[in-house]
C-alpha positions as CSV (number, residue, x, y, z in Angstrom):
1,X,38.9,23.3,-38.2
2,X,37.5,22.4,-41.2
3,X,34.2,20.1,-42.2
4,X,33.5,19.0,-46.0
5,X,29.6,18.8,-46.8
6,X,28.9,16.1,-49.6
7,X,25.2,15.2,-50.3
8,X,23.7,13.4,-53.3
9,X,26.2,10.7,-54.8
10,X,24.2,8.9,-56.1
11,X,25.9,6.2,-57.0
12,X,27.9,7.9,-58.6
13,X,32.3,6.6,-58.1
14,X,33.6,8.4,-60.0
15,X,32.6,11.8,-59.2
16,X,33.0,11.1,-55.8
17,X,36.8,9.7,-56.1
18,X,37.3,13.3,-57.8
19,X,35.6,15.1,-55.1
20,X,38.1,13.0,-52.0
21,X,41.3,13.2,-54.5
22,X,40.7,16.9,-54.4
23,X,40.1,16.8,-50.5
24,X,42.6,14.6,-49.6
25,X,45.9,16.7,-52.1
26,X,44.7,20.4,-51.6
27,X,42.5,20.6,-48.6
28,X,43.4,20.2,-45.0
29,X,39.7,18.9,-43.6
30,X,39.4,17.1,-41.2
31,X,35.9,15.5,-41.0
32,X,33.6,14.9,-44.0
33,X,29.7,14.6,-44.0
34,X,27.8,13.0,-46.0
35,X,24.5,13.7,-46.1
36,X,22.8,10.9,-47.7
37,X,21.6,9.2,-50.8
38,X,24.4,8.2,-51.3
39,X,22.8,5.4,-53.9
40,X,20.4,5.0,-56.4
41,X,20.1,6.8,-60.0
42,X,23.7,6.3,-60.8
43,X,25.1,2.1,-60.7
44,X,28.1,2.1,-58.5
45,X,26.5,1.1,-55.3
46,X,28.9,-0.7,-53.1
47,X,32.0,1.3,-54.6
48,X,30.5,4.3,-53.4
49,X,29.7,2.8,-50.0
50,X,33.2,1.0,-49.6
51,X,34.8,4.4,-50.5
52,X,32.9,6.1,-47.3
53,X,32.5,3.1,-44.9
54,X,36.4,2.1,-45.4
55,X,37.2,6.1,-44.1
56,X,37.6,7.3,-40.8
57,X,37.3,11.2,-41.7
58,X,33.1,10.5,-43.2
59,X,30.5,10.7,-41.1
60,X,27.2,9.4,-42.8
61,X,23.4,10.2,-42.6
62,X,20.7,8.0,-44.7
63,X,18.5,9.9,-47.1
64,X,15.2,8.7,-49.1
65,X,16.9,6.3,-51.6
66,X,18.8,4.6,-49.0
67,X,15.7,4.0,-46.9
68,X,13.4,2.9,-49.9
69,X,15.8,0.7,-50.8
70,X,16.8,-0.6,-47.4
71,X,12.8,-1.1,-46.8
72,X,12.5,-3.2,-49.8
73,X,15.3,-5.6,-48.7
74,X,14.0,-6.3,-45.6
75,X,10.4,-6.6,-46.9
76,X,9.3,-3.5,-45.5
77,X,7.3,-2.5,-48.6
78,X,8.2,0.8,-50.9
79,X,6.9,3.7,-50.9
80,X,4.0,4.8,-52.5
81,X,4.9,7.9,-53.9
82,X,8.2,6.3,-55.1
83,X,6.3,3.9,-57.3
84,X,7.8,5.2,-60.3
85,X,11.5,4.7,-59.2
86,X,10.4,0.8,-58.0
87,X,12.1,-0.9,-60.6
88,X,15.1,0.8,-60.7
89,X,15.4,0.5,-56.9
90,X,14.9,-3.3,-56.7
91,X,17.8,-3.4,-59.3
92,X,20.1,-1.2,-57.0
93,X,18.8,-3.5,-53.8
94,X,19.7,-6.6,-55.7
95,X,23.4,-5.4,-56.2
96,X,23.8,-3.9,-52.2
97,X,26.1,-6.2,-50.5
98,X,25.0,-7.6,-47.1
99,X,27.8,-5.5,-45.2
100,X,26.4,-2.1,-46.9
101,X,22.9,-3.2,-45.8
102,X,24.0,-4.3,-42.2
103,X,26.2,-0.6,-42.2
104,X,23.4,1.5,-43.8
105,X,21.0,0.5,-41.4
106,X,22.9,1.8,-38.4
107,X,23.2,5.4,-40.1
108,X,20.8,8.0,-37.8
109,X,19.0,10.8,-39.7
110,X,20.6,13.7,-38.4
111,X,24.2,14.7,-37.1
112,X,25.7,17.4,-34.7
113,X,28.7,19.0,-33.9
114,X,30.0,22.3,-32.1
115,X,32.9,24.1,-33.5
116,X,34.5,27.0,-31.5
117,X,30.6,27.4,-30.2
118,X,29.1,27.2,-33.6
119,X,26.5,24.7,-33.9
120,X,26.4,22.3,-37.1
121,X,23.3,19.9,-37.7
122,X,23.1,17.6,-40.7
123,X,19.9,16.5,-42.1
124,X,19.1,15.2,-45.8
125,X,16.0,17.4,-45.8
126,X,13.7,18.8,-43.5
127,X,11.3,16.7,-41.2
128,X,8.5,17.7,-39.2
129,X,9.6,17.1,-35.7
130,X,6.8,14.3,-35.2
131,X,8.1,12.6,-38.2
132,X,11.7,11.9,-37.3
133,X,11.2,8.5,-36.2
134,X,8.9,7.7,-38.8
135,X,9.5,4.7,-41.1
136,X,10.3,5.8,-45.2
137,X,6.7,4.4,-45.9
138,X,5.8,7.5,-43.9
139,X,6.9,10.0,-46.4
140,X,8.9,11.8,-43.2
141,X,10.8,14.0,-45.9
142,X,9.6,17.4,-46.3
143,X,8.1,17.8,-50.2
144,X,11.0,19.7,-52.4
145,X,10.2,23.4,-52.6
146,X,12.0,25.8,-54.8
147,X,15.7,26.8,-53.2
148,X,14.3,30.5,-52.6
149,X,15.2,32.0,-49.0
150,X,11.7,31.6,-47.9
151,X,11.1,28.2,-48.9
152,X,14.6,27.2,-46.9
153,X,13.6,29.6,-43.9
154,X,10.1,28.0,-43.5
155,X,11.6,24.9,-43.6
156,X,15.0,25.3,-41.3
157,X,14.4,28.4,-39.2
158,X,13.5,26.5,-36.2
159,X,16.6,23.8,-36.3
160,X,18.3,24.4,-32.7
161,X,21.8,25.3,-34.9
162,X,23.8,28.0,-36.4
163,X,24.6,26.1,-39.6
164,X,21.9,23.7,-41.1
165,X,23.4,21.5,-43.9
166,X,21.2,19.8,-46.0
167,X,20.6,17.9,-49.5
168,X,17.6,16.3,-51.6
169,X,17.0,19.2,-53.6
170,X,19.9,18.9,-56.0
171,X,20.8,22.6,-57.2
172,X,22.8,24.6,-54.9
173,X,21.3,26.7,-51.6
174,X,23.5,29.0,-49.8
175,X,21.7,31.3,-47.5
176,X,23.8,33.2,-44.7
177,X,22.4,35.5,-42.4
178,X,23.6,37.1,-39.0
179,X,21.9,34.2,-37.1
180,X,21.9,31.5,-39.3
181,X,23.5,29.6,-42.4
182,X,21.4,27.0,-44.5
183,X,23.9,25.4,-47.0
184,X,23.0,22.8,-49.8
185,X,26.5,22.2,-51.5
186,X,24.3,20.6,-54.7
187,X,24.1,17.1,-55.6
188,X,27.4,15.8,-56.0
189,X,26.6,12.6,-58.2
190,X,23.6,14.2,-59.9
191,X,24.1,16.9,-62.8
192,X,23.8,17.5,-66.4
193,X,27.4,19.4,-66.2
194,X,30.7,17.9,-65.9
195,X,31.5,19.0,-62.3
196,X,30.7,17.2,-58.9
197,X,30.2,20.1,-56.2
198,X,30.8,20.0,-52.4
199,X,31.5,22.6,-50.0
200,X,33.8,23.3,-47.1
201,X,33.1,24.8,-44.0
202,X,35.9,27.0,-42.1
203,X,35.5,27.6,-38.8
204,X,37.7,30.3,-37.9
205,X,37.5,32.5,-34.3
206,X,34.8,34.9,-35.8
207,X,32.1,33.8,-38.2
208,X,32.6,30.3,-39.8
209,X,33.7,31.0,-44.2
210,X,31.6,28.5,-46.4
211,X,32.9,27.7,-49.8
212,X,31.5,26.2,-52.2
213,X,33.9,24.1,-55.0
214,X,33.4,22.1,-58.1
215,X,35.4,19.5,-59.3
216,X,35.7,17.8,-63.1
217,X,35.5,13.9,-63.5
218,X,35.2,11.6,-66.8
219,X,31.2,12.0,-67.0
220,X,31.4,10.4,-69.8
221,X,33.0,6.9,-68.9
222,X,30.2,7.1,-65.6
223,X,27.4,7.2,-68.3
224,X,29.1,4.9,-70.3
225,X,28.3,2.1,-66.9
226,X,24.8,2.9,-67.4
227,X,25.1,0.8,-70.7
228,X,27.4,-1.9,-69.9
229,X,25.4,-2.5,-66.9
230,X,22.4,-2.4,-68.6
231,X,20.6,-0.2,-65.6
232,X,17.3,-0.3,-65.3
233,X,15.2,3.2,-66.2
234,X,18.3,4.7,-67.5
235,X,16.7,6.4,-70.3
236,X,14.7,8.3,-68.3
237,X,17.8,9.3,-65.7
238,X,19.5,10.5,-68.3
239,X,16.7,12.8,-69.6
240,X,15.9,14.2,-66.0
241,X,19.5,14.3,-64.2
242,X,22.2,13.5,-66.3
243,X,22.2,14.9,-69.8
């Protein structure tokens, strides 16, 4: 069997229509996760959610941006630490369809599975075990620490799986050890290259292969959206993510 890991759209169509043309002509996967913030930053909210909700191969967890964002629509507040981001989220919550809201909210914060004995667990980023439940306005996610070994250990060492696939932190983690693999394919929506990376999990009779792939899209056209569209904050994406 084979699982695709995609974390980080971001709003972000185009890449992601690269990323499932790839899977769907040169691949043979079976199940795809997604593993979250799947909007925000980038403008194509509901294309990006249609893509994924309309597929019965994607199985979806929420991540920060989703939550702040499904928070603010049903009054919940915004986070305080996500202050910065408020304007640019009350834009994206202003173009979410109610379908995508209705669908979003029923997303859980973690997924399993057991392959050939292997145990999978996807999570956007770590949580403290007390915090799991814990509303957005909580700050439940884990700070970002640098994507050393010992940062990812001290955060996923104790996860009751074999393979802990995660996201947030946008630059590529891949950490295998006898025991235990912690894999962050890399935001797939977020870069200031041309590529959009996922990876692909083999689970073979021995130990599971984990690749990880890029694939090219028009970047340029997708920035070109941010224009047209006139998205809020954009100036300041681009510096930080994009370009």
């Amino acid at each position: 069997m084979k699982v695709a890991i995609l974390t980080d759209i971001h709003g972000n169509e185009l890449a992601l229509r690269a990323v499932l043309n790839e899977l769907d002509t040169k691949t043979d996967v079976q199940e795809i996760w997604c593993l979250g913030d799947m909007i925000a930053m980038g403008p194509d909210t509901n294309e990006v959610l249609n893509i994924l909700f309309d597929r019965s191969d994607v199985r979806m967890i929420t991540g920060n941006h989703d939550e702040a964002i499904l928070s603010l629509i049903s009054g919940e507040g915004h986070p305080e630490s996500y202050k910065h981001t408020r304007e640019h989220h009350e834009w994206i919550a202003n173009q979410l369809s109610h379908q995508n809201v209705q669908r979003l909210e029923q997303l859980p914060r973690v997924i399993t599975k057991e392959v050939n004995g292997t145990r999978l667990l996807g999570i956007h980023y770590h949580i403290e075990p007390h915090l799991l439940e814990a509303h957005i306005r909580e700050e439940p996610f884990h700070p970002i620490l640098k994507p050393t070994l010992e940062n990812t250990w001290s955060m996923f060492s104790e996860y009751p799986a074999d393979i802990i696939c995660f996201g947030h932190n946008h630059p590529e983690h891949l950490f295998q050890m006898d025991n235990k693999i912690m894999l962050n394919p890399g935001a797939l929506g977020v870069s200031k290259g041309n590529t959009a990376p996922y990876a692909v999990l083999e689970f073979t009779s021995s130990k599971p292969i984990v690749t990880i792939r890029h694939v090219t899209y028009d970047k340029e056209a997708f920035l070109q959206k941010f224009e047209t569209l006139q998205v809020p904050q954009r100036e300041i994406l681009f510096k930080l993510f994009y370009i």
